[in-house]
C-alpha positions as CSV (number, residue, x, y, z in Angstrom):
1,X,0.0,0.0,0.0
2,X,1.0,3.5,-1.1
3,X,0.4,5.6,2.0
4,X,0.8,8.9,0.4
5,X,-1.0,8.3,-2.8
6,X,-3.5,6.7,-0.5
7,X,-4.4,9.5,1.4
8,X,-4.3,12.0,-1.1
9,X,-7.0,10.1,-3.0
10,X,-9.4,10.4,0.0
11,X,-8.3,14.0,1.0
12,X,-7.7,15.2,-2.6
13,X,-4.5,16.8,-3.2
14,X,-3.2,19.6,-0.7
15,X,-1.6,21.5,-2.5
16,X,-4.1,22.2,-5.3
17,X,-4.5,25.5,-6.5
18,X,-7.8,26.9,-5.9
19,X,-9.2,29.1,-9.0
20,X,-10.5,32.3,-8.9
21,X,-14.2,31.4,-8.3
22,X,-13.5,28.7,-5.7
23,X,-11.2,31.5,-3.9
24,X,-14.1,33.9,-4.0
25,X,-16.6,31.1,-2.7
26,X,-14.6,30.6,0.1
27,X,-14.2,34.2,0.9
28,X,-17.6,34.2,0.9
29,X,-18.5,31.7,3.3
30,X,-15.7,32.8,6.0
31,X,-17.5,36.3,5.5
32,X,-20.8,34.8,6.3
33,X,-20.0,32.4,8.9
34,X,-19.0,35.4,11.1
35,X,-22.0,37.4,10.2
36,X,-24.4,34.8,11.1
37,X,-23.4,34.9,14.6
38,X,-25.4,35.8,17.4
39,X,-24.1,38.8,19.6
40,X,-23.8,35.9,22.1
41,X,-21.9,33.8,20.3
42,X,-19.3,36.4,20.0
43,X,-18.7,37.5,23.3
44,X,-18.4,33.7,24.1
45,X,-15.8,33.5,22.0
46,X,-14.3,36.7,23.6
47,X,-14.9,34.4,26.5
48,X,-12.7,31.8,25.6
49,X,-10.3,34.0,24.4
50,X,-10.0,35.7,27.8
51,X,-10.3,32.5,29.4
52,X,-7.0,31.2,27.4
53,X,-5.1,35.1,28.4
54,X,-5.9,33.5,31.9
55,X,-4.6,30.5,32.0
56,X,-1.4,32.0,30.1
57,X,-1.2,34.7,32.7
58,X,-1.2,31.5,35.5
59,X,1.4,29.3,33.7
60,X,3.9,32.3,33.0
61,X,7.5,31.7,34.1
62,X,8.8,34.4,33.5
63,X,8.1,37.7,35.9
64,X,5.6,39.3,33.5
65,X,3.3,42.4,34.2
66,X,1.3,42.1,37.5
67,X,-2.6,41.4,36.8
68,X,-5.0,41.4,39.4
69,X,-7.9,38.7,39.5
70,X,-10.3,41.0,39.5
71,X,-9.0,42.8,36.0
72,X,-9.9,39.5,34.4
73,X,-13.5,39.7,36.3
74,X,-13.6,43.3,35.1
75,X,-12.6,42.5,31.4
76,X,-15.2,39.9,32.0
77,X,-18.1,42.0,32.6
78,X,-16.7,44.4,29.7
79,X,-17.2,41.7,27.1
80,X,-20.8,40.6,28.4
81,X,-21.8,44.7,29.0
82,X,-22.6,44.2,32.5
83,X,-22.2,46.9,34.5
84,X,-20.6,46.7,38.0
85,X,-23.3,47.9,39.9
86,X,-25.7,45.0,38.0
87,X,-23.6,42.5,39.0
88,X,-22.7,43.4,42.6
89,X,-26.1,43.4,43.0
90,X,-26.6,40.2,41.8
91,X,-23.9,38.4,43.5
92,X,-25.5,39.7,46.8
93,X,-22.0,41.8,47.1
94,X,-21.4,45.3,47.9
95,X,-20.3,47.7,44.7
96,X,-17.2,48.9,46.9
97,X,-16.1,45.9,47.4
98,X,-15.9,44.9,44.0
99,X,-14.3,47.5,42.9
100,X,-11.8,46.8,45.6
101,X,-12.1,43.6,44.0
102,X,-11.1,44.7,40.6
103,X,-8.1,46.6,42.0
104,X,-6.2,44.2,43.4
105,X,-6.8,45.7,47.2
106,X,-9.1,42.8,48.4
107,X,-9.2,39.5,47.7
108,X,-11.0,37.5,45.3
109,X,-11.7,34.9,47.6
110,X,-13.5,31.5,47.0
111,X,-17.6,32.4,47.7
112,X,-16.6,35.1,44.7
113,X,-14.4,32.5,42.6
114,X,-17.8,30.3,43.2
115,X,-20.4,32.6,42.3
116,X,-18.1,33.8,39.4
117,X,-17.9,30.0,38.2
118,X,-21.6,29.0,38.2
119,X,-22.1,32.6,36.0
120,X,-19.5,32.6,33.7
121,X,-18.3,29.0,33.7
122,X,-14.8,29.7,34.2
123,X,-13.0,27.1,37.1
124,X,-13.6,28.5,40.4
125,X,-9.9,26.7,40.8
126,X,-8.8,29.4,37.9
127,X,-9.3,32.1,39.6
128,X,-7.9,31.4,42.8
129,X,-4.6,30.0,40.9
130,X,-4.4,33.5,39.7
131,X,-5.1,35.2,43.4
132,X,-2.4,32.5,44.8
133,X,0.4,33.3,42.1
134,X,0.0,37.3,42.7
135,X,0.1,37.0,46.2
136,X,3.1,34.9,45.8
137,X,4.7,37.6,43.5
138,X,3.8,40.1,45.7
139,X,5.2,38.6,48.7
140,X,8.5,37.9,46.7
141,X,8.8,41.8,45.9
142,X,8.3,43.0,49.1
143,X,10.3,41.0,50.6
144,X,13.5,40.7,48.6
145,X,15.4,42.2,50.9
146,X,14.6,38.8,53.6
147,X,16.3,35.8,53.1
148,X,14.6,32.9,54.3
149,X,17.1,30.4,54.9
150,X,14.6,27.1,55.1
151,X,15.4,23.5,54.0
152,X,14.3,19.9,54.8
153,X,18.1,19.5,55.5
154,X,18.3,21.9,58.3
155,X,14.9,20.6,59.5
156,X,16.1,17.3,60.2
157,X,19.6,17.6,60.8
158,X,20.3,15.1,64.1
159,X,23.5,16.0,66.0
């Protein structure tokens, strides 16, 4: 058996040149796909997009730009138009602290990473990764200057 031959027989040829009409009809249909959309459809795409930015943001290695949890929640409510005052109110949470929220001055804690989950299905476990790995970070820059001097060595050295 002729493995390449093979398979170009059931998928056609690859590297076929289109001609001007089939060009044009697929134009058309990437055109149209996208306009056929619902206005929901798109911001759940936004969704996933933001939802993807997340979970880069987490896996980082590098030291990259700090990002509070609650920009992503705020980004969030941007793509879906909901205002911050709608959607305090319907997480049964006050306005201020949301917008504290969103700062970065209060936590996003897990009753938020919950409520956020069941709305937007994004992983309550997301979101706190995120809160975990910038209060790591910002534990390690203010405190450069401290050397913690900690091992399992030291721990259970026997003299």
């Amino acid at each position: 058996m002729k493995v390449g031959r093979y398979f170009d027989q059931i998928l056609g040829e690859q590297n076929m040149p289109l001609d001007q009409e089939a060009q044009e009809a697929v134009k058309k249909y990437i055109l149209n796909h996208g306009e056929n959309k619902s206005e929901k459809d798109v911001m759940d795409r936004m969704k996933i997009g933001l939802k993807i930015e997340m979970w880069e943001y987490l896996n980082l290695e590098e030291k990259s730009d700090f990002i509070p949890t609650g920009e992503f929640l705020n980004r969030l409510l941007r793509i879906y138009r909901i205002t911050k005052t709608r959607f305090s109110e319907f997480i049964d949470m006050e306005r201020t602290n949301l917008q504290a929220v969103i700062k970065g001055n209060r936590r996003f804690n897990s009753v938020l990473a919950k409520k956020v989950e069941q709305i937007f299905e994004i992983p309550a476990e997301l979101w706190l990764h995120i809160e975990t790995k910038n209060d790591l970070t910002k534990f390690e820059e203010s405190n450069r200057s401290i050397k913690l001097n900690y091992s399992l060595d030291k721990l259970i050295k026997v003299n």
